[in-house]
py3Dmol code that shows the C-alpha trace and the ligand (Angstrom):
import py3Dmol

protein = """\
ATOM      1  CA  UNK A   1     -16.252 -92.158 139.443  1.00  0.00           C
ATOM      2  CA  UNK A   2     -19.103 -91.151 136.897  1.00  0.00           C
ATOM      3  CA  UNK A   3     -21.435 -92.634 134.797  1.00  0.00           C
ATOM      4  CA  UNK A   4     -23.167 -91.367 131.876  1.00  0.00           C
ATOM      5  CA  UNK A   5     -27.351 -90.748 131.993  1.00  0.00           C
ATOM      6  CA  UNK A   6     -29.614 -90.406 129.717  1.00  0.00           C
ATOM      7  CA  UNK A   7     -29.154 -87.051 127.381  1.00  0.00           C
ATOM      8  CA  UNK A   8     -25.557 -87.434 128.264  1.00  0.00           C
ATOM      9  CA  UNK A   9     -25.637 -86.542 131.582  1.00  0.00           C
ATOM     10  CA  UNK A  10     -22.803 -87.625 133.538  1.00  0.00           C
ATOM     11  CA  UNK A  11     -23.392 -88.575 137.013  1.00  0.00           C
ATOM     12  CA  UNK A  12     -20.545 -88.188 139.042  1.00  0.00           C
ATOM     13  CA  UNK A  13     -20.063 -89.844 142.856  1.00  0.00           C
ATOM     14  CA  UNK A  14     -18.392 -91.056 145.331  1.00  0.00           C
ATOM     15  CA  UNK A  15     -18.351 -94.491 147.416  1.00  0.00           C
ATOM     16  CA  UNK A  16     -17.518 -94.584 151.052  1.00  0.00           C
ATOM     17  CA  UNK A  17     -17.477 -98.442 151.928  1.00  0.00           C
ATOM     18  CA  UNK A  18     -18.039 -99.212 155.652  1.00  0.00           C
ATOM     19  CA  UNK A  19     -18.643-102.757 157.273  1.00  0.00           C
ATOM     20  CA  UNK A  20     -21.669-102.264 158.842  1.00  0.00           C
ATOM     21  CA  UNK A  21     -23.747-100.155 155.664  1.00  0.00           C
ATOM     22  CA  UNK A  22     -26.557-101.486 153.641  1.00  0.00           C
ATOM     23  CA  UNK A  23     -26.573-100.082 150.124  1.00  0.00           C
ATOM     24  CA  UNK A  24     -27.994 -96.573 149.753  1.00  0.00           C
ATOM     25  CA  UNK A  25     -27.286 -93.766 147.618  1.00  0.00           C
ATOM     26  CA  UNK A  26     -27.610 -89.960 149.310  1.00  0.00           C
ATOM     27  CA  UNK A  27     -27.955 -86.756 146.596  1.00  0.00           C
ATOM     28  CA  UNK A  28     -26.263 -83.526 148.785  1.00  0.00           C
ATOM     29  CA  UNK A  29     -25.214 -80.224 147.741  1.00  0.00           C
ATOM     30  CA  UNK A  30     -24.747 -81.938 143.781  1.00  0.00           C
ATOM     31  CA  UNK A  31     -22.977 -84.241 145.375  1.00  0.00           C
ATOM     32  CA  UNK A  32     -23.927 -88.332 144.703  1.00  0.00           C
ATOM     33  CA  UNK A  33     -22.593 -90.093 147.557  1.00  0.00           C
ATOM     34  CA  UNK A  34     -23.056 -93.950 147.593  1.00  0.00           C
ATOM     35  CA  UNK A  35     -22.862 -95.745 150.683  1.00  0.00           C
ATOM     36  CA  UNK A  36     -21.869 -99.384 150.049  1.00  0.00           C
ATOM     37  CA  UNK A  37     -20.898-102.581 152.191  1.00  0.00           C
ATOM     38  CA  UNK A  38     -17.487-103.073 152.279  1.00  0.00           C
ATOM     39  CA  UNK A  39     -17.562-106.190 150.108  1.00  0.00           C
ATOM     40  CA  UNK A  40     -19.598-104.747 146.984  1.00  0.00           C
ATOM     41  CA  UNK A  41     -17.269-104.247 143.959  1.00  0.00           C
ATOM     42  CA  UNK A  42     -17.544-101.410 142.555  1.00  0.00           C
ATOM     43  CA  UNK A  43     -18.892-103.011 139.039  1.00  0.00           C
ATOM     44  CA  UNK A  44     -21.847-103.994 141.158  1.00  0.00           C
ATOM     45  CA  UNK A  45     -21.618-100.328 142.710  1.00  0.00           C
ATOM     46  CA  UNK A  46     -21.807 -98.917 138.895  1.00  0.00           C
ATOM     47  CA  UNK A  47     -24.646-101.339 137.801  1.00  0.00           C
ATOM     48  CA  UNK A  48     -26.898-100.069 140.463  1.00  0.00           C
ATOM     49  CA  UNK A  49     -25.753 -96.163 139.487  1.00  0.00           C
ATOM     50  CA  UNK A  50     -27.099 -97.375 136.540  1.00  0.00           C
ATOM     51  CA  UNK A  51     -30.729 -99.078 137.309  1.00  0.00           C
ATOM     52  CA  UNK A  52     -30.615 -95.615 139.854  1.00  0.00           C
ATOM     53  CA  UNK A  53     -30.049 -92.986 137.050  1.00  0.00           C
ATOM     54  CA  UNK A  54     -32.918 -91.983 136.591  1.00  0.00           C
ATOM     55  CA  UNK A  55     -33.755 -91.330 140.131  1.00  0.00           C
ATOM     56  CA  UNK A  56     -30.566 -89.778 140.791  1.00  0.00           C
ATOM     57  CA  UNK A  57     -31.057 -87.247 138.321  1.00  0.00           C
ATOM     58  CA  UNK A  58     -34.102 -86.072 139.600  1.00  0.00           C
ATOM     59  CA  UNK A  59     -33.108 -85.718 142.873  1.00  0.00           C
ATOM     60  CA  UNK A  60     -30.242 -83.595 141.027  1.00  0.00           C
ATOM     61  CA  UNK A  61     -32.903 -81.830 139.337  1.00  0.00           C
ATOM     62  CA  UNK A  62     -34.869 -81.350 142.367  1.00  0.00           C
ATOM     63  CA  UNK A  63     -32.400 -79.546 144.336  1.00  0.00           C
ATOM     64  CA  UNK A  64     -31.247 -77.297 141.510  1.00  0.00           C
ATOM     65  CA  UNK A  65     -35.024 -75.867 141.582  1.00  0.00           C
ATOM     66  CA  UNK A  66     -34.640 -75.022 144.972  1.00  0.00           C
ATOM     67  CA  UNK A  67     -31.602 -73.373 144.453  1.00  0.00           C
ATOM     68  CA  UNK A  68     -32.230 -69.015 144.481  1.00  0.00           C
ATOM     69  CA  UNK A  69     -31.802 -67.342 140.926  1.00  0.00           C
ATOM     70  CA  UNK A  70     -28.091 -66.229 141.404  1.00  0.00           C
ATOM     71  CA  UNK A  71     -27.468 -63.801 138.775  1.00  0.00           C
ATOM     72  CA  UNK A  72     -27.701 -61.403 141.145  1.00  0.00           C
ATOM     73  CA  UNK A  73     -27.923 -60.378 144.511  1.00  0.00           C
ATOM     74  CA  UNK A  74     -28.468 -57.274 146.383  1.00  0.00           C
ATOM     75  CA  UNK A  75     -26.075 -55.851 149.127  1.00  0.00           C
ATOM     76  CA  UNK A  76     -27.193 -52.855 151.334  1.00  0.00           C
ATOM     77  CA  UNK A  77     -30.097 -52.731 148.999  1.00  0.00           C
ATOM     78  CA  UNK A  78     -28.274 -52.217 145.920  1.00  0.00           C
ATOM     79  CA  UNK A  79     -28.400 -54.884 143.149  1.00  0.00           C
ATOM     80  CA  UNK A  80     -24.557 -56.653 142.184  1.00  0.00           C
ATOM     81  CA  UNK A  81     -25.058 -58.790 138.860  1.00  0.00           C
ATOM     82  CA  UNK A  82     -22.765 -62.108 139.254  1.00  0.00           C
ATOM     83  CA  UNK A  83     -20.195 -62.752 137.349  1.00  0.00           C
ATOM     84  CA  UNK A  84     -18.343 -66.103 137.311  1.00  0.00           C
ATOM     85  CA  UNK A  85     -14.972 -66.810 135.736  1.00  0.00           C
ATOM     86  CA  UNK A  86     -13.134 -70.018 136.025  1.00  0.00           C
ATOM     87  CA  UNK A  87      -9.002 -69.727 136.655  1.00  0.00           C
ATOM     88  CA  UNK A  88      -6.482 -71.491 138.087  1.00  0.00           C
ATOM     89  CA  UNK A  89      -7.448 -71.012 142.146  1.00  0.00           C
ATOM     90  CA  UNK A  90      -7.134 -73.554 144.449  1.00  0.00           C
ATOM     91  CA  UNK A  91     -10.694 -72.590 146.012  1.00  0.00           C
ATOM     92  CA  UNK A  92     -13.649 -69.583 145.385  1.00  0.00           C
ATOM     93  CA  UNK A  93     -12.646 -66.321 145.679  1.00  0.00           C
ATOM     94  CA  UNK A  94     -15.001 -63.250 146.012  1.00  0.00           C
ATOM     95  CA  UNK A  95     -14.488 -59.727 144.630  1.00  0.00           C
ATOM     96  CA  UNK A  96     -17.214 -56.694 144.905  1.00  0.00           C
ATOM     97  CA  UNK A  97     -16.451 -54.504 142.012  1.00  0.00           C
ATOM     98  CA  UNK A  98     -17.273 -51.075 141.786  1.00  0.00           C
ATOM     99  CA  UNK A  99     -19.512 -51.244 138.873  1.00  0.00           C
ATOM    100  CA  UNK A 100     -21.836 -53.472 140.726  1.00  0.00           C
ATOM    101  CA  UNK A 101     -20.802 -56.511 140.049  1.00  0.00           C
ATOM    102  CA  UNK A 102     -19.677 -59.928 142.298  1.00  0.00           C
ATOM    103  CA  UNK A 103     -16.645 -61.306 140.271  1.00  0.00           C
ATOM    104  CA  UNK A 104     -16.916 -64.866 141.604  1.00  0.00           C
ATOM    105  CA  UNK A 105     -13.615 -66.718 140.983  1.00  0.00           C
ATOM    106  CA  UNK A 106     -14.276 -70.686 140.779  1.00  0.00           C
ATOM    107  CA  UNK A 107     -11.410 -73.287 140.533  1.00  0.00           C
ATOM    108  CA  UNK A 108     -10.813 -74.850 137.413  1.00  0.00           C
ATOM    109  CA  UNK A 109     -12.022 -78.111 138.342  1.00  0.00           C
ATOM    110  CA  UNK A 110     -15.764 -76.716 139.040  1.00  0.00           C
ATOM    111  CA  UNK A 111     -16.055 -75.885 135.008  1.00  0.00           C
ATOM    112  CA  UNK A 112     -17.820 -79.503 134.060  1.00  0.00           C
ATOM    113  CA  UNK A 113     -19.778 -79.634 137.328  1.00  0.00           C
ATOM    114  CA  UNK A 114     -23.092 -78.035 138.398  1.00  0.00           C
ATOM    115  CA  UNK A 115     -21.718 -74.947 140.504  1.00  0.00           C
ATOM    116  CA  UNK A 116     -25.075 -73.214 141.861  1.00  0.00           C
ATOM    117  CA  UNK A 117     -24.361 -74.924 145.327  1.00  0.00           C
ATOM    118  CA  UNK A 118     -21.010 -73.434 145.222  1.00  0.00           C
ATOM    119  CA  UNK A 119     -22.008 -70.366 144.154  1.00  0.00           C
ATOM    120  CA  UNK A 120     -24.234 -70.265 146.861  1.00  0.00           C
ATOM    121  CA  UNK A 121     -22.048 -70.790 149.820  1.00  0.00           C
ATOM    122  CA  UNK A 122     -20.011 -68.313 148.221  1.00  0.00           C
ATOM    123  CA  UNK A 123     -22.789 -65.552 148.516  1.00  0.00           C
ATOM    124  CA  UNK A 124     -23.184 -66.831 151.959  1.00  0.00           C
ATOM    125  CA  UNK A 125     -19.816 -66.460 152.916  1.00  0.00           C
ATOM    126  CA  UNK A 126     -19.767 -63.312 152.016  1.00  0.00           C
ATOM    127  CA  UNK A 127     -22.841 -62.021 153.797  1.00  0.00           C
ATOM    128  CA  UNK A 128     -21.459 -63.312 156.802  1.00  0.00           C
ATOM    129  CA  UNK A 129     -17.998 -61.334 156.623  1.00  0.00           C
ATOM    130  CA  UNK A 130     -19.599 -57.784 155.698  1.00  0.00           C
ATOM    131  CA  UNK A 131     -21.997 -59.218 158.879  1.00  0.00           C
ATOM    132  CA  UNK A 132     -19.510 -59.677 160.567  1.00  0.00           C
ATOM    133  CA  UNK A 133     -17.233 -56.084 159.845  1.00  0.00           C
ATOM    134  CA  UNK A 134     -20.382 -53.859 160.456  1.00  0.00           C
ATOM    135  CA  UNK A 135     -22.250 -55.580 163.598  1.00  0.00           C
ATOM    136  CA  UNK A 136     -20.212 -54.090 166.340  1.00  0.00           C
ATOM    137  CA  UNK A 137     -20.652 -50.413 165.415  1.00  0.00           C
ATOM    138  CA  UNK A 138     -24.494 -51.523 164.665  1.00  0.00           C
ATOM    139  CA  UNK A 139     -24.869 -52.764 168.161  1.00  0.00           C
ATOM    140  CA  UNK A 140     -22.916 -49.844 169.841  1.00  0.00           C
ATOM    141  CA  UNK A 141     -25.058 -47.369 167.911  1.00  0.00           C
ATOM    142  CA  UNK A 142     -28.489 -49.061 169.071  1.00  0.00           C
ATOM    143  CA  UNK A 143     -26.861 -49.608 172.693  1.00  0.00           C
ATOM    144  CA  UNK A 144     -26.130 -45.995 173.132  1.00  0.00           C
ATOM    145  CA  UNK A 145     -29.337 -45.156 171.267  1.00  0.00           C
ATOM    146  CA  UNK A 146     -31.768 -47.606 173.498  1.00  0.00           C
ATOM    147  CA  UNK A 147     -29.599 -47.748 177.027  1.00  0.00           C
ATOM    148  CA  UNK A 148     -29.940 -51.373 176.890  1.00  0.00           C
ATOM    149  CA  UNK A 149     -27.697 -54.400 175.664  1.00  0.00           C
ATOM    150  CA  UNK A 150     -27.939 -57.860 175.080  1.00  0.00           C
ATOM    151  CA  UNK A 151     -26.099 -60.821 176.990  1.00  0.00           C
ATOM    152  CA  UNK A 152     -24.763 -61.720 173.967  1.00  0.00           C
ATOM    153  CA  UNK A 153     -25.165 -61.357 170.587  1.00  0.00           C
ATOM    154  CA  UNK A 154     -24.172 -63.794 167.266  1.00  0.00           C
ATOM    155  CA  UNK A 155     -24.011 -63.507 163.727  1.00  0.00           C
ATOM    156  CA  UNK A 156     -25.565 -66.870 162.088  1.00  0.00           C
ATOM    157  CA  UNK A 157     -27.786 -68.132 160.224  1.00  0.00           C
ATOM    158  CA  UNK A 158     -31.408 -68.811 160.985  1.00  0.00           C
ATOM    159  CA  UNK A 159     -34.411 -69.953 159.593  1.00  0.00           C
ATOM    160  CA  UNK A 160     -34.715 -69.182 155.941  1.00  0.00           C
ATOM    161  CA  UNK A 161     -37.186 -66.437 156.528  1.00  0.00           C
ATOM    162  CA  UNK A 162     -35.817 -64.930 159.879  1.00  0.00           C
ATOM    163  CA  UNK A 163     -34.134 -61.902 159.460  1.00  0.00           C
ATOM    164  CA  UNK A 164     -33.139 -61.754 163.469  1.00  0.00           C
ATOM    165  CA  UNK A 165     -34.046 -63.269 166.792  1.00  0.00           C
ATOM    166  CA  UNK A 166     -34.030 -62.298 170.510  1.00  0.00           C
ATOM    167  CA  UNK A 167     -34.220 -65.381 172.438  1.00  0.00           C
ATOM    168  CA  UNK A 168     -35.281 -65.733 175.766  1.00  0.00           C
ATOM    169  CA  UNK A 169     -32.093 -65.413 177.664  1.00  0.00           C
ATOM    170  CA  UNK A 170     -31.317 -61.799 175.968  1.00  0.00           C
ATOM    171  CA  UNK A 171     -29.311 -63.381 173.379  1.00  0.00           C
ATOM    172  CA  UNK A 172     -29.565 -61.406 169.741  1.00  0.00           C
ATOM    173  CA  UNK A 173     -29.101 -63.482 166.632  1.00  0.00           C
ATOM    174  CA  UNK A 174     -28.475 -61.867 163.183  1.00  0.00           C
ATOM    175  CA  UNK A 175     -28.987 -63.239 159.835  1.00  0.00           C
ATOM    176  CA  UNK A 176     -26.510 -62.637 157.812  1.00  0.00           C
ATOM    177  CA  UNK A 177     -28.573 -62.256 154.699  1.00  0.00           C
ATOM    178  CA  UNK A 178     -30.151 -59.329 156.594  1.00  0.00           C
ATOM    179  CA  UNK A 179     -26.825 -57.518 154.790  1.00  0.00           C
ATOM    180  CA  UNK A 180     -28.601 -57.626 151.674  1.00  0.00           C
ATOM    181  CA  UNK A 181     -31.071 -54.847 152.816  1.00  0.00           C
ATOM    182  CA  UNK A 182     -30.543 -50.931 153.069  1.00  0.00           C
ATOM    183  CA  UNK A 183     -28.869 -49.609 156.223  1.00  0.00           C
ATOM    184  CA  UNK A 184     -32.043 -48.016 157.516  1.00  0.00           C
ATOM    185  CA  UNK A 185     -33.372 -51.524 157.511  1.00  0.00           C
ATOM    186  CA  UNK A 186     -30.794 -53.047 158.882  1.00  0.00           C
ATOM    187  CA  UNK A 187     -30.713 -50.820 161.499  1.00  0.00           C
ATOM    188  CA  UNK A 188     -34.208 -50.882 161.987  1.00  0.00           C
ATOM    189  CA  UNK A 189     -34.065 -54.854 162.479  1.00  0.00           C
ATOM    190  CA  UNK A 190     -31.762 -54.471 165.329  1.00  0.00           C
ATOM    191  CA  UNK A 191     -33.525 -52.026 167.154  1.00  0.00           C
ATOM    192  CA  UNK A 192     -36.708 -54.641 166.699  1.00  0.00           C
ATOM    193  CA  UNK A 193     -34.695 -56.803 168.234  1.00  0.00           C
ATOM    194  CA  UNK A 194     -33.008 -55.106 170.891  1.00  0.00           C
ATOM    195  CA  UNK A 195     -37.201 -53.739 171.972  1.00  0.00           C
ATOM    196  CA  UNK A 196     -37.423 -57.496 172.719  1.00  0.00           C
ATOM    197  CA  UNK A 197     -35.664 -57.495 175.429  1.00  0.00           C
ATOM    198  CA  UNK A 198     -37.815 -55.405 176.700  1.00  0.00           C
ATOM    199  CA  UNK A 199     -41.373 -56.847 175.271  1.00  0.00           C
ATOM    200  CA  UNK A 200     -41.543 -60.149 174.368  1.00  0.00           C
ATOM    201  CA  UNK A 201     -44.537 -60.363 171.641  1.00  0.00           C
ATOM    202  CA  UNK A 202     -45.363 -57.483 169.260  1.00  0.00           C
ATOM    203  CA  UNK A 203     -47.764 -55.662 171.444  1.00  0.00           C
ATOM    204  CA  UNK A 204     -49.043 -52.435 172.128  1.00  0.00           C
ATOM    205  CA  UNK A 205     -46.255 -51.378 174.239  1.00  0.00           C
ATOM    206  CA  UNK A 206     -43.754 -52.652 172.156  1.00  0.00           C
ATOM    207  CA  UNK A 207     -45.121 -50.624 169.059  1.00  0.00           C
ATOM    208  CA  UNK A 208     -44.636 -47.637 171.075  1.00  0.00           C
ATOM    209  CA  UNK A 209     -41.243 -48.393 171.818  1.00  0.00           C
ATOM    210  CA  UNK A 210     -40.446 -49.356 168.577  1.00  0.00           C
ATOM    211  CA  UNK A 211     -42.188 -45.923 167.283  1.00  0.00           C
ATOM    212  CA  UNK A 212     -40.379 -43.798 169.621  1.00  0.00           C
ATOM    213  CA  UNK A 213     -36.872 -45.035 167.993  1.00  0.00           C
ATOM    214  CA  UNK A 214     -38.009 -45.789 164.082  1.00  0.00           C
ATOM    215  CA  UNK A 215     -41.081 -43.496 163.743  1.00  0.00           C
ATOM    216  CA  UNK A 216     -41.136 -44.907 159.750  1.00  0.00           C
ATOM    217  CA  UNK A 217     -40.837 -48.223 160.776  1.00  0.00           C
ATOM    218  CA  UNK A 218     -44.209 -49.623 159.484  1.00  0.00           C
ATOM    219  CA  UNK A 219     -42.808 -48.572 155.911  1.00  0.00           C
ATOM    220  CA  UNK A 220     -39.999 -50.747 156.616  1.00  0.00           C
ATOM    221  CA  UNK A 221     -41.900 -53.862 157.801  1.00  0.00           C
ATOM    222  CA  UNK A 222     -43.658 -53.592 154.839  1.00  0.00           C
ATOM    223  CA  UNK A 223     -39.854 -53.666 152.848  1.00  0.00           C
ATOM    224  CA  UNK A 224     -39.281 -57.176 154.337  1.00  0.00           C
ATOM    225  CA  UNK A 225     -42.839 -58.435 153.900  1.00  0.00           C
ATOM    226  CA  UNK A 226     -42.318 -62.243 154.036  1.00  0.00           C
ATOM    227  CA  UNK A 227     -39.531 -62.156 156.866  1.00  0.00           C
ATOM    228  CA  UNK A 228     -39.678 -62.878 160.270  1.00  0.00           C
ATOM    229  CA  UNK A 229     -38.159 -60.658 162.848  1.00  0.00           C
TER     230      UNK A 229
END
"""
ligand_1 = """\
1
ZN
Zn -40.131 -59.207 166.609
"""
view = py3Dmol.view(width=600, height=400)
view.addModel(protein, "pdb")
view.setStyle({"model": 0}, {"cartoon": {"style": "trace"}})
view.addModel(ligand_1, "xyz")
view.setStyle({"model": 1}, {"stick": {}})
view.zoomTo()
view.show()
């Protein structure tokens, strides 16, 4: 269902009825979702869209800002404009082109919508599968290079600024966004984390163990300024 806002903007939701919900209206991933006791029709549902507009489209608004800039992103430190094209597919496809660019492939049906959230999980996605090809080499290599291993180790996401975690039962987490950096850092990041299971904090000794496998690795700490690892 939709409504039109002010300057034309068409809000466009969707009602899930249930017997025990009080009215409320929820603004997700572009989505409006209205939550409505089962006995509300849904010309009372539209009239409240409509005292609501205003606030709706903020919240629309709102989480657009937050959204990153994605006409571009970088993958092993190299930059890949985006380029969407709409066609007949039934959901997003991906394709890294060798001129640097992301052909994103959106369904049809996203043309008239806001597609930054999609475009997003796309970019996501796709971190996590070259995460997921190049990690067990990546922890082989550091395993052979350190004589230690984890427990276990995981690709997912973290906290928006973590780059990589060793938790305390010598379990490894990787970012996948850590993909977007060069290889050296990459590496680097594992090797950070696999020195955790040795040290626990960033002390002394753990410098020195660090050093001994990444002598340049101050340079690179300084490359993902901001991040946690
Ligand atoms: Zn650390």
């Amino acid at each position: 269902m939709s409504i039109f806002g002010k300057r034309n903007n068409v809000i466009t939701y969707k009602v899930n009825k249930a017997i025990n919900s009080d009215m409320y209206i929820t603004v997700q991933n572009g989505e409006v979702v209205v939550n409505a006791p089962w006995y509300f029709t849904s010309n009372k549902i539209q009239e409240i869209i409509k005292e609501k507009k205003n606030w709706i489209l903020e919240q629309i608004e709102e989480e657009k800002k937050s959204l990153p800039n994605m006409r571009n992103v970088k993958i092993f430190g190299k930059n890949y404009d985006i380029e969407v094209v709409y066609k007949n597919v039934k959901t997003p496809e991906l394709n890294l082109q060798e001129d640097y660019t992301i052909e994103i492939i959106l369904p049809n049906k996203y043309k008239k919508v806001g597609n930054e959230q999609i475009l997003k999980m796309s970019i996501e996605k796709m971190y996590e599968q070259i995460a997921n090809a190049q990690i067990e080499n990546l922890m082989e290599r550091v395993r052979i290079m350190t004589g230690m291993a984890p427990e276990e180790y995981s690709i997912s996401k973290l906290g928006k600024n973590v780059l990589g975690k060793c938790l305390d039962n010598k379990m490894i987490i990787i970012n996948p966004e850590l993909f977007q950096f060069k290889r050296e850092i990459i590496e680097y990041v594992i090797i950070h984390e696999f020195c955790h299971l040795k040290y626990k904090s960033h002390g002394k000794r753990f410098s020195e163990m660090l050093q001994k496998y990444v002598p340049s690795y101050k340079k690179y700490d300084n490359e993902i300024q901001g991040y946690e690892i």
